[in-house]
LUMMAR-406768 format. One record per residue: residue number from 1; residue in three letters; x, y, z of N, C-alpha, C, O in turn. Coordinates in Angstrom, 2 decimals. Atoms other than C-alpha are relative to their C-alpha. Layout:
N
[vovo NUM 'ALA' [X Y Z] [X Y Z] [X Y Z] [X Y Z]]
...
END
This chain:
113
[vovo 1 'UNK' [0.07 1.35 0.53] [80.63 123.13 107.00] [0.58 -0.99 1.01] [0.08 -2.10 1.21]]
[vovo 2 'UNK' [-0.60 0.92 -0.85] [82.65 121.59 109.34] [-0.53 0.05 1.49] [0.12 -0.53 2.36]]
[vovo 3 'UNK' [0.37 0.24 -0.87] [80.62 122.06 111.98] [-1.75 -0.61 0.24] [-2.33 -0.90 1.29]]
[vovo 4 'UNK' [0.77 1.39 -0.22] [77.50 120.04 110.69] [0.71 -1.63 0.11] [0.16 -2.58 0.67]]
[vovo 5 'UNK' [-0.98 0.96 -0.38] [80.49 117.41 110.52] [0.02 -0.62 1.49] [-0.12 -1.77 1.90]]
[vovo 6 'UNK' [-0.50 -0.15 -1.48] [81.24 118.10 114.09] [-1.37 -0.40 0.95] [-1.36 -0.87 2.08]]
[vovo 7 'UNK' [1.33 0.26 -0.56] [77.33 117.80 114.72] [-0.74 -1.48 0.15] [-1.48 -2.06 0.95]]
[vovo 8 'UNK' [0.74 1.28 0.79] [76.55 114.77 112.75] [0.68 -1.07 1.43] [-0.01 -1.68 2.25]]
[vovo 9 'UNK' [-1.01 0.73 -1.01] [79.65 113.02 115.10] [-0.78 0.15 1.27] [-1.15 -0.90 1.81]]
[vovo 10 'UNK' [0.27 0.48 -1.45] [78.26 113.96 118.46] [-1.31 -0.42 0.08] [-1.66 -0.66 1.24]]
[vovo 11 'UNK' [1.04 0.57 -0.19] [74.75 112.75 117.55] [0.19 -1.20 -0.13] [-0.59 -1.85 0.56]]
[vovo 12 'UNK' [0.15 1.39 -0.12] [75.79 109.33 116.71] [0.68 -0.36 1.09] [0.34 -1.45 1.54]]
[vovo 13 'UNK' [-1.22 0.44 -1.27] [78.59 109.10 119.67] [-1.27 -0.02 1.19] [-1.48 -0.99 1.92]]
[vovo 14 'UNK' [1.04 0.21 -1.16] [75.39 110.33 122.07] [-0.91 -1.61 -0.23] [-1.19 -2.42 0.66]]
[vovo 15 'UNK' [0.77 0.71 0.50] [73.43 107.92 120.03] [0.45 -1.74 0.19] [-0.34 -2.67 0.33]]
[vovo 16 'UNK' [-0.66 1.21 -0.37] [75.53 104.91 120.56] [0.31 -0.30 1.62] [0.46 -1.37 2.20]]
[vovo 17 'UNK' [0.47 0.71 -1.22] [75.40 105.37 123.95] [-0.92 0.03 0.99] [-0.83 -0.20 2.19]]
[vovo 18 'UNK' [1.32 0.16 -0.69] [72.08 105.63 124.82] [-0.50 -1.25 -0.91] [-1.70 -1.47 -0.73]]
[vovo 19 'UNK' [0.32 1.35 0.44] [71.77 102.31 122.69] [0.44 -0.73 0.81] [-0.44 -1.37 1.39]]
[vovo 20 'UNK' [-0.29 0.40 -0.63] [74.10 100.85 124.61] [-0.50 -0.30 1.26] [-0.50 -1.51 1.52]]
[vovo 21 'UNK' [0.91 0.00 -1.10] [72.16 101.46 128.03] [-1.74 0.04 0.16] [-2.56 0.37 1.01]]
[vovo 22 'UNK' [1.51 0.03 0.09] [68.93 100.84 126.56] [-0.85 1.33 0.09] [-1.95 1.21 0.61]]
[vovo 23 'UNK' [0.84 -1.15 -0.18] [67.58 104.46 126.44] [-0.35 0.27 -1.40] [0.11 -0.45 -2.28]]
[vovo 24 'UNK' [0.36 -0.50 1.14] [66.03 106.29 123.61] [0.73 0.53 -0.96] [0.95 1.72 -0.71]]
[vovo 25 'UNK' [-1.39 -0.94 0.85] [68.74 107.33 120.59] [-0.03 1.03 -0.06] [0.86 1.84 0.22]]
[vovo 26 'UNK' [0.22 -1.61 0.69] [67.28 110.17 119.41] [-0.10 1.09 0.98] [0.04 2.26 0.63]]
[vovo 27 'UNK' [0.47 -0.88 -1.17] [66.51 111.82 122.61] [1.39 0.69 0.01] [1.75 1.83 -0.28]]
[vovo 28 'UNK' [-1.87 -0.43 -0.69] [70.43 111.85 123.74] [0.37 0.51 -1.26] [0.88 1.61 -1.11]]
[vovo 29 'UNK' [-0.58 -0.60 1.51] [71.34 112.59 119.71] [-0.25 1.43 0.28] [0.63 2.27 0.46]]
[vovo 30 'UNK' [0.80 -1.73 0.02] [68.95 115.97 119.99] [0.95 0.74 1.12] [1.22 1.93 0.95]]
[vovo 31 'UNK' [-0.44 -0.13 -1.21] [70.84 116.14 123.47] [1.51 0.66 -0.22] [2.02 1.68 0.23]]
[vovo 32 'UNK' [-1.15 -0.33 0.78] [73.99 116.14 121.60] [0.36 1.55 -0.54] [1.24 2.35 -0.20]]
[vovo 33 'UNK' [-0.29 -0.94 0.56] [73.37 118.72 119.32] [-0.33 1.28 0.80] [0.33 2.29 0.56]]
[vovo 34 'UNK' [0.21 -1.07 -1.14] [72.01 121.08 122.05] [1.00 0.72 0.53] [1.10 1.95 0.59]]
[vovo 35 'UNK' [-1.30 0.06 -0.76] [75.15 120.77 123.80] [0.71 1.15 -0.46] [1.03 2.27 -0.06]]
[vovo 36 'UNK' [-0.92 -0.63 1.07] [76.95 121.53 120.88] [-0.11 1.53 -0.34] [0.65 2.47 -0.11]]
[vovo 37 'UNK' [0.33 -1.55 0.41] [75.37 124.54 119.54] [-0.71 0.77 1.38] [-0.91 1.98 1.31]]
[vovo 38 'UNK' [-0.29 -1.44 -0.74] [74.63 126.12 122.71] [1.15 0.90 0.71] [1.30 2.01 1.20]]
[vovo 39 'UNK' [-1.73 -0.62 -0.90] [78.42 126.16 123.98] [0.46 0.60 -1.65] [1.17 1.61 -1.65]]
[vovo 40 'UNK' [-0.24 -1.29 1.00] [78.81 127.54 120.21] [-0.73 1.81 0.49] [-0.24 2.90 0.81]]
[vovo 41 'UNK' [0.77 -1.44 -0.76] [76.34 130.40 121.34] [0.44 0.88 0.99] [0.52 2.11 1.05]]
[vovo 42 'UNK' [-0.70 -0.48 -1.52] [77.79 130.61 124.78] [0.86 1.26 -0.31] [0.75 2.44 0.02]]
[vovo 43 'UNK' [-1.33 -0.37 0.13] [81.18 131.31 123.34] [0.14 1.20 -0.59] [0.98 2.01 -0.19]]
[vovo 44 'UNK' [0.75 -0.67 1.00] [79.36 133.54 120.21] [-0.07 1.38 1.18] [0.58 2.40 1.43]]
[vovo 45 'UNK' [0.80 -1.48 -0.80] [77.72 135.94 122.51] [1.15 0.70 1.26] [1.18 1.88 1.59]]
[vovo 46 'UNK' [-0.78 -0.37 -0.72] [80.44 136.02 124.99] [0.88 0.37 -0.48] [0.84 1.58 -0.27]]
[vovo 47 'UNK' [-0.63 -0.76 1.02] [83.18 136.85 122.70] [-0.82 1.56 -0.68] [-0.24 2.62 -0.92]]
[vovo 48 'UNK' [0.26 -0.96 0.97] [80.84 139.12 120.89] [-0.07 1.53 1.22] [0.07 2.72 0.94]]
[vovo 49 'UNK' [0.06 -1.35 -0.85] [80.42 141.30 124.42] [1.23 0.25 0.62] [1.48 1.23 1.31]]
[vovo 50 'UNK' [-1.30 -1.01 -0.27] [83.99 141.29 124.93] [0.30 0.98 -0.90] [0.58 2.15 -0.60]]
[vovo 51 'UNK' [-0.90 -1.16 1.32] [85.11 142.90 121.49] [-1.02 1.32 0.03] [-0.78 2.40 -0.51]]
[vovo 52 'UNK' [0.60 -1.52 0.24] [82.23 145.37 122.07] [0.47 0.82 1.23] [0.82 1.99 1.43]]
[vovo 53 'UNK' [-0.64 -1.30 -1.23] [83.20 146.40 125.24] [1.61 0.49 -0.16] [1.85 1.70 -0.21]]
[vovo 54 'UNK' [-0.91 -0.32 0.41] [86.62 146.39 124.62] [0.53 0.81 -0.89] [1.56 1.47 -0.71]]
[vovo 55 'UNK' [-0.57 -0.36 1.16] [86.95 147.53 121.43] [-1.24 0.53 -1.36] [-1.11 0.15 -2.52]]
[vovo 56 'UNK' [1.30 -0.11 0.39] [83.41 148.99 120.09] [0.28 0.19 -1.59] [-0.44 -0.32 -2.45]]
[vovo 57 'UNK' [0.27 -0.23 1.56] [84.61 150.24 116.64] [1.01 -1.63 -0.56] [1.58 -1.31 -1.60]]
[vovo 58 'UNK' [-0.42 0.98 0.49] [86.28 146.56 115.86] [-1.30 -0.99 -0.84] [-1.12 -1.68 -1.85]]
[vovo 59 'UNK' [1.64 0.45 0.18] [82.12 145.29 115.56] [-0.13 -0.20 -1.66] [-0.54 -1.08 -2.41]]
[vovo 60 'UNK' [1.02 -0.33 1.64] [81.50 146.64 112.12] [0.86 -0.76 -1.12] [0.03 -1.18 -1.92]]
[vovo 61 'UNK' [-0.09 0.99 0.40] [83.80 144.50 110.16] [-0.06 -1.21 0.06] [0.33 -1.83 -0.93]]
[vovo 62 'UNK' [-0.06 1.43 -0.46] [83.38 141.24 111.65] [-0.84 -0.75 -0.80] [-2.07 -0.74 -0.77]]
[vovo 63 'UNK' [0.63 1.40 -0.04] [82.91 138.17 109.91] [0.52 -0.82 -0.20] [1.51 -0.94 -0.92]]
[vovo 64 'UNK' [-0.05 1.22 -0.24] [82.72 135.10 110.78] [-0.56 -1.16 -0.83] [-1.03 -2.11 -0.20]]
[vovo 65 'UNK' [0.00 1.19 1.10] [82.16 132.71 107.68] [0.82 -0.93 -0.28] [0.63 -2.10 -0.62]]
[vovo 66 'UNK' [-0.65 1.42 0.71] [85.27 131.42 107.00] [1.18 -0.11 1.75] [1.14 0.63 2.74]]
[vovo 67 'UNK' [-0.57 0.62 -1.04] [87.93 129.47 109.51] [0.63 1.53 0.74] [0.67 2.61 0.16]]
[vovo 68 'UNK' [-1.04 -1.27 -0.93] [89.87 132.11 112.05] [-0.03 -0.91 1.30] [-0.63 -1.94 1.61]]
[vovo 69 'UNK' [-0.19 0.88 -1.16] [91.21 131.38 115.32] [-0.76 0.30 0.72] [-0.16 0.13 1.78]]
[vovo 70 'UNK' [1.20 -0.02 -0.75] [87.91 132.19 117.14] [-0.67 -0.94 -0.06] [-1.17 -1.50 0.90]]
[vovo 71 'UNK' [1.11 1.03 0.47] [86.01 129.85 115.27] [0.94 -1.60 0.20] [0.34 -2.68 0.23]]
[vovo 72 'UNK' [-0.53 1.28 -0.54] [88.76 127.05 116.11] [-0.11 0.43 1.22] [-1.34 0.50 1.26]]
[vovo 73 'UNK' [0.16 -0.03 -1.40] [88.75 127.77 119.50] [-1.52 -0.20 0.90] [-1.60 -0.49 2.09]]
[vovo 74 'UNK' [1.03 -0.10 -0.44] [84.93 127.93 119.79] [-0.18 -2.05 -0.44] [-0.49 -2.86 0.44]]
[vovo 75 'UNK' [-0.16 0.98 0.35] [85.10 124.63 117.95] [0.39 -0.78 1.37] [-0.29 -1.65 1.91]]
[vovo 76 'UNK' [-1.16 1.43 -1.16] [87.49 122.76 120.77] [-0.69 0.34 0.99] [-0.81 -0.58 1.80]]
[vovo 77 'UNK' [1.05 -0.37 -1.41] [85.44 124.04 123.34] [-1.15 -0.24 0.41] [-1.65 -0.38 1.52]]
[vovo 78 'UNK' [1.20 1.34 0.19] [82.54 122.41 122.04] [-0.03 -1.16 0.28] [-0.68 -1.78 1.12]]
[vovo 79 'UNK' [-0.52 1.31 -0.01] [83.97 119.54 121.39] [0.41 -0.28 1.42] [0.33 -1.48 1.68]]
[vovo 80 'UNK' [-0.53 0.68 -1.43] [85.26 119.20 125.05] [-1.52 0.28 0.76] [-2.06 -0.52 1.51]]
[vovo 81 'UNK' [1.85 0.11 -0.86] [81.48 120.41 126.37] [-0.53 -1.55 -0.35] [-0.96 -2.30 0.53]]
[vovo 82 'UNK' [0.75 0.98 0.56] [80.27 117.53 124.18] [0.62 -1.42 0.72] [-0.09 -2.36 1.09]]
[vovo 83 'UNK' [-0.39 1.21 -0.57] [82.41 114.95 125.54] [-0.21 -0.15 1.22] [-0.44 -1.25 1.71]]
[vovo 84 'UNK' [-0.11 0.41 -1.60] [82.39 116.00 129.35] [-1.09 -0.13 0.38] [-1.21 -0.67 1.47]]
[vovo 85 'UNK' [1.19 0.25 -0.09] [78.53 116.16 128.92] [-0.44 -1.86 -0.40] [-1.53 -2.37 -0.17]]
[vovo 86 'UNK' [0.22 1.38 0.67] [78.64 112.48 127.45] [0.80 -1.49 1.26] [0.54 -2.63 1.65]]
[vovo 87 'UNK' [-0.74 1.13 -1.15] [81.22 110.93 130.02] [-0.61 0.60 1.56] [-0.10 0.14 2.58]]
[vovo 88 'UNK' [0.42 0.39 -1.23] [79.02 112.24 132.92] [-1.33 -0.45 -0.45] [-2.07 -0.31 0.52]]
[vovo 89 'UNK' [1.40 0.94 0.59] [75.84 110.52 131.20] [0.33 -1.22 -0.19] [-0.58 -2.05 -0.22]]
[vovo 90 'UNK' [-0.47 1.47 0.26] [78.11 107.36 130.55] [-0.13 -0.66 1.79] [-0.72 -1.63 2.25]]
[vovo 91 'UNK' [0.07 -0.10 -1.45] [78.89 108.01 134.49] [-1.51 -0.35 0.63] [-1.69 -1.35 1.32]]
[vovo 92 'UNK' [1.38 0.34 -0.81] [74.86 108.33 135.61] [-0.38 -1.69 -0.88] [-1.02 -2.63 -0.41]]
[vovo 93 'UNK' [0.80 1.40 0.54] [74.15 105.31 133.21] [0.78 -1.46 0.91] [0.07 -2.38 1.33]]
[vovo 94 'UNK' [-0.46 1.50 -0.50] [76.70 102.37 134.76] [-0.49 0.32 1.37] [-0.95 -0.63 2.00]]
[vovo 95 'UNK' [0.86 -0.01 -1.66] [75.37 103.89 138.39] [-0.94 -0.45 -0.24] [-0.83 -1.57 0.26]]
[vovo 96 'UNK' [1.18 0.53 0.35] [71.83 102.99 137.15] [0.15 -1.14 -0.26] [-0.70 -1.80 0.34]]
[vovo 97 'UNK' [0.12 1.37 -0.03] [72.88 99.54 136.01] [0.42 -0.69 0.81] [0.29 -1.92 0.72]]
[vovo 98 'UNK' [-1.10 0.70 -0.96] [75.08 98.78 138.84] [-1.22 -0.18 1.28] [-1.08 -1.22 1.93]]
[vovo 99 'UNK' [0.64 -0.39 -0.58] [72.07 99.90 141.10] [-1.75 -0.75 0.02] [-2.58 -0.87 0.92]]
[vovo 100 'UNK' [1.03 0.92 0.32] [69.31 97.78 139.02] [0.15 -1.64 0.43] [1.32 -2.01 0.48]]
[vovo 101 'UNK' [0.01 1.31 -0.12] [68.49 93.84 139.86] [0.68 -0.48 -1.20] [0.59 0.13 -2.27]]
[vovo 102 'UNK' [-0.17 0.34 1.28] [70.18 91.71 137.54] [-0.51 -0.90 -0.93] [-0.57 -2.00 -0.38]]
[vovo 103 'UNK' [0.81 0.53 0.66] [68.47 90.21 134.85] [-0.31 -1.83 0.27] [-1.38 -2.41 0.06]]
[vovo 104 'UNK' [0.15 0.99 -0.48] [69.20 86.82 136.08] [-1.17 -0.39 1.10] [-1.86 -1.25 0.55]]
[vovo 105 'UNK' [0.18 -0.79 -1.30] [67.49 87.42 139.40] [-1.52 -0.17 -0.25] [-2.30 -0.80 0.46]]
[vovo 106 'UNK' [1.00 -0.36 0.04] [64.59 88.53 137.56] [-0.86 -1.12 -0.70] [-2.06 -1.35 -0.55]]
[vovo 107 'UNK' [0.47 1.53 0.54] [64.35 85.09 135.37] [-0.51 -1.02 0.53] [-1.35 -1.75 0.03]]
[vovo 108 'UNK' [0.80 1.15 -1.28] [63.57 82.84 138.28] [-0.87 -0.11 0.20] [-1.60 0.67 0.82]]
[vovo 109 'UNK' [1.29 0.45 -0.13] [61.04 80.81 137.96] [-1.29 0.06 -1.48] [-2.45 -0.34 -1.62]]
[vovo 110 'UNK' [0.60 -0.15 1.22] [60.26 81.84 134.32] [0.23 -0.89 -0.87] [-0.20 -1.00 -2.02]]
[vovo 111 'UNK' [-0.24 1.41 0.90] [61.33 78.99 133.06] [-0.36 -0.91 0.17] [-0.25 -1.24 1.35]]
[vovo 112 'UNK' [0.85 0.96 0.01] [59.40 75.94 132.16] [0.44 -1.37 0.23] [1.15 -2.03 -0.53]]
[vovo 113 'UNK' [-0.72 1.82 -0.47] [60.11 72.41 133.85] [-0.36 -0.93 -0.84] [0.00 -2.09 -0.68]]
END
């Protein structure tokens, strides 16, 4: 549950700032949740081939439904993918505007005497 929470959040945070720089919301939102749930996966599958190698008969009870400290830890680890994926997209976007003419620039002469 708390991690459509966690989902919902980084689609509007992507989403607000691909408004901000004039790009498409939904694109960077989808972008978001990608993020999100594949560094869940990452973490999922990588955890899941330590405890087998490590520890093969630990496998057969495992679950993962309710909170444990795996599932916070996979959590914060998201959450920091999601942000460092977002502040180097904040990063390529002010290069792109810093890099574009400025709208002034482009007004000249569009205006009627």
């Amino acid at each position: 549950m708390l991690s459509i929470f966690i989902l919902i959040g980084a689609y509007r945070y992507y989403a607000q700032l691909a408004e901000r720089f004039g790009k498409t919301k939904w694109h960077y939102g989808l972008l978001a949740i990608g993020v999100y749930l594949g560094t869940q996966l990452f973490f999922g599958f990588s955890y899941g081939i330590y405890k087998g190698v490590t520890d093969p008969d630990s496998l057969d009870g495992v679950d993962y439904t309710g909170f444990s400290l795996i599932n916070m830890i996979s959590w914060v680890i998201s959450i920091a993918a999601v942000y460092g994926v977002y502040k180097l997209l904040e990063r390529k976007f002010l290069k792109e505007n810093i890099s574009k003419p400025s709208l002034e620039i482009e007004k000249i002469g569009d205006q009627d005497l």
